[in-house]
C-alpha positions in Angstrom: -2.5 -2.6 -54.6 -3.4 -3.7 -51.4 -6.0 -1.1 -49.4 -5.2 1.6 -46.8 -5.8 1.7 -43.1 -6.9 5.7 -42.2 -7.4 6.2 -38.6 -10.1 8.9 -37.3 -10.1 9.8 -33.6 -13.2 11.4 -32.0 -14.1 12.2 -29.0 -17.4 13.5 -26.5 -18.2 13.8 -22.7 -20.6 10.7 -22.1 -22.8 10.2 -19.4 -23.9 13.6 -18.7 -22.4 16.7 -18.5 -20.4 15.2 -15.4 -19.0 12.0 -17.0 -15.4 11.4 -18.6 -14.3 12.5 -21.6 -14.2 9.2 -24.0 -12.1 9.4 -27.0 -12.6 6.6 -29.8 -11.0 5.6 -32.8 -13.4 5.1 -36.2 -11.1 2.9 -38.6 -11.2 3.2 -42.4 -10.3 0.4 -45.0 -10.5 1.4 -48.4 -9.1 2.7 -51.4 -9.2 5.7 -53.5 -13.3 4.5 -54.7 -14.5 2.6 -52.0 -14.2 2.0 -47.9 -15.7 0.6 -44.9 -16.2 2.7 -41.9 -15.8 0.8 -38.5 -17.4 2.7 -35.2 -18.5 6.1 -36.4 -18.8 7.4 -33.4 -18.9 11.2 -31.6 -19.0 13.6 -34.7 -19.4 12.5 -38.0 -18.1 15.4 -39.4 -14.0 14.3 -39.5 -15.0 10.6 -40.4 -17.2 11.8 -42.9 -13.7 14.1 -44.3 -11.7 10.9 -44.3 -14.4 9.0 -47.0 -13.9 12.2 -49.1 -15.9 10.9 -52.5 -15.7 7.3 -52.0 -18.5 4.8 -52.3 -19.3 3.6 -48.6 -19.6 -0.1 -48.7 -21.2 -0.4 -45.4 -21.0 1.9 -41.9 -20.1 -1.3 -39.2 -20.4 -1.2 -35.4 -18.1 -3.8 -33.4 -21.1 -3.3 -31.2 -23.8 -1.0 -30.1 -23.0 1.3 -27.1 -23.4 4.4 -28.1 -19.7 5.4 -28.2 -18.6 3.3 -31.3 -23.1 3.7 -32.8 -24.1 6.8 -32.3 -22.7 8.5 -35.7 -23.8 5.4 -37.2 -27.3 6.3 -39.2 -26.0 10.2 -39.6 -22.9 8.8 -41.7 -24.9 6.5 -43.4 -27.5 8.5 -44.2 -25.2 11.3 -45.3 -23.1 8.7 -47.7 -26.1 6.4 -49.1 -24.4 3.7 -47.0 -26.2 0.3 -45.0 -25.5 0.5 -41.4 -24.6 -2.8 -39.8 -24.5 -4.4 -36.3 -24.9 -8.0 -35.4 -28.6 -8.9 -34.4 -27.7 -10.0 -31.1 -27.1 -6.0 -30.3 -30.1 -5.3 -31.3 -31.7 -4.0 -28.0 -28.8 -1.7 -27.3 -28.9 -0.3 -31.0 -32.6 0.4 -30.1 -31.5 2.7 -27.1 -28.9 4.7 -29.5 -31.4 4.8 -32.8 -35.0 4.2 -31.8 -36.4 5.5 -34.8 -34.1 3.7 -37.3 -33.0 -0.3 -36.9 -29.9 -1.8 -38.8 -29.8 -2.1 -42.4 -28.0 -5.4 -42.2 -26.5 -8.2 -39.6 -23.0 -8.8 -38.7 -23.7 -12.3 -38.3 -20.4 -14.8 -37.6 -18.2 -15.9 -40.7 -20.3 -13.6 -43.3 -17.4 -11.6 -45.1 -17.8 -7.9 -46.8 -16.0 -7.4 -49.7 -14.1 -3.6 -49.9 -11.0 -2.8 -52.2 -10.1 -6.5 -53.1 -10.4 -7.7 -49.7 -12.7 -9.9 -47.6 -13.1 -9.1 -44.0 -14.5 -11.8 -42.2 -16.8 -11.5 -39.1 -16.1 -12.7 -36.4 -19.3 -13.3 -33.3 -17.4 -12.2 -30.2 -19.8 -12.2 -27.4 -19.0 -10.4 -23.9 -18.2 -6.8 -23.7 -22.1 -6.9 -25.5 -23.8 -9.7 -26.5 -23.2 -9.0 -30.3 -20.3 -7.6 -30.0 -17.5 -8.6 -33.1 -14.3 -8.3 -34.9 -13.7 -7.9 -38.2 -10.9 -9.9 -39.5 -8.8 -9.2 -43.0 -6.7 -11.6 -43.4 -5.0 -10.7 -46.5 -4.1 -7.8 -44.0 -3.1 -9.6 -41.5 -5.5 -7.0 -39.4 -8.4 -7.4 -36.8 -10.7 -4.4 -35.7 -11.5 -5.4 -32.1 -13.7 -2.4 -30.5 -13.6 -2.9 -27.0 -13.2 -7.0 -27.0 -9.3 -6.7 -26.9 -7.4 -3.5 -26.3 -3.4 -2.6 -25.8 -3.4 -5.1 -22.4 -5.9 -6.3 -22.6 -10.1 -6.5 -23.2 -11.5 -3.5 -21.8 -13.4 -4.0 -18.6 -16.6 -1.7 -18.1 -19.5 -1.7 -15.7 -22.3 -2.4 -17.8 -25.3 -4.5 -17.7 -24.4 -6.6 -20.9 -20.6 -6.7 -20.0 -19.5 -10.3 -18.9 -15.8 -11.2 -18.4 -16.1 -15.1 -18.9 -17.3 -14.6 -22.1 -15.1 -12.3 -23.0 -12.5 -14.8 -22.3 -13.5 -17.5 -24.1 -14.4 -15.5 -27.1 -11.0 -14.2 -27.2 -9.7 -17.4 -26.3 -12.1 -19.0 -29.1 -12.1 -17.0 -32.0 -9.4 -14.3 -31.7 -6.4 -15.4 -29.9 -5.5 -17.9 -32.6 -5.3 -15.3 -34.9 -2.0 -15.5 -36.6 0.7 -13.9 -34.1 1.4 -11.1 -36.6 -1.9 -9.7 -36.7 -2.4 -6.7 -35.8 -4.8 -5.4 -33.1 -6.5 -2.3 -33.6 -8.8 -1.7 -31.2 -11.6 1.2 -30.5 -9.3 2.8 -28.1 -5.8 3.9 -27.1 -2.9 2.1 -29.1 -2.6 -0.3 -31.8 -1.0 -3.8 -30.5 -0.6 -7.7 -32.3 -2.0 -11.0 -31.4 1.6 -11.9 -30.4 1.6 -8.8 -27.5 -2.0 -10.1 -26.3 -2.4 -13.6 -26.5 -0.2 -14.4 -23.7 -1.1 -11.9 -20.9 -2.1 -13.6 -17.7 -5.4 -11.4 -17.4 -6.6 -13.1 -20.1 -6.3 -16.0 -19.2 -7.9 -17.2 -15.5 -9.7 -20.1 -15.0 -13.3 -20.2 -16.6 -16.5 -20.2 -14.5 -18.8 -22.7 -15.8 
């Protein structure tokens, strides 16, 4: 039997009392004994609901800003789980948990085994510099944080945000994804490779 997909959506006022309200999606995959959490983020509370008595295999981050890390080490902590972000976000983990650094690394083309399945990392650099997505292939299913949304990669003012690499990480190592592969993203709407792959934003010219 092939493992579930349970979707948790969360969500928190960031940047001070006066920013936006930011709603984010934590994806589970699992089955009835065991799951991996993608993106605790906002209130670990629901997420931690939707493991019910499963073994956690591993609390990921697509990357480190605080809305997809922040319930990270609480959920971990709570479930005996290892948290994991790739190295390369290590500075911005730092910022979210100074007192507690990342179990293990999300480093490109390791796999994590959870309810029969392998889901492979994939090293996406641009919307962070560690950013990832984690691809199941027997799924046919890519969880893509905020490096490819419903129309597109999702474009943020931030210091370690850069949209040429975001292009040709896309263009690289997620774009080629069969067409049928789903998209589900840290935000909004599900979409597929197919809906994405083709979109002109995607696809300018790249500075060299």
């Amino acid at each position: 039997m092939l493992p579930r997909i349970d979707r948790v959506v969360t969500a928190a006022t960031v940047a001070g009392d006066d920013g936006p309200r930011v709603e984010t999606t934590t994806w589970l995959l699992g089955d009835e004994e065991q799951v991996l959490v993608v993106d605790a983020a906002h209130d670990a509370a629901p997420i931690r609901a939707a493991v019910g008595d499963r073994r956690v295999v591993g609390v990921a981050c697509t990357h480190a800003h605080r809305n997809h890390a922040d319930q990270a080490v609480a959920l971990a902590d709570a479930v005996g789980a290892p948290t994991m972000v790739n190295e390369d976000d290590r500075s911005l983990w730092d910022e979210v948990h100074p007192d507690h650094g990342p179990d293990e690394d999300l480093a490109h083309e390791e796999e994590i085994a959870v309810a029969h399945v392998q889901v492979r990392v994939l090293h996406t650099p641009g919307h962070t510099p560690g950013s990832v997505c984690l691809y199941v292939p027997a799924l046919d299913v890519v969880f893509t944080g905020d490096m490819l949304l419903k129309g597109g990669p999702l474009r943020v003012d931030r210091t370690a945000s850069r949209y040429p690499p975001i292009t040709r990480s896309l263009r690289e190592r997620v774009l080629g994804l069969p067409p049928q592969t789903r998209v589900l993203p840290g935000h909004g709407d599900e979409t597929t490779i197919r809906d994405e792959r083709d979109l002109p934003e995607l696809v300018p010219p790249l500075e060299p």
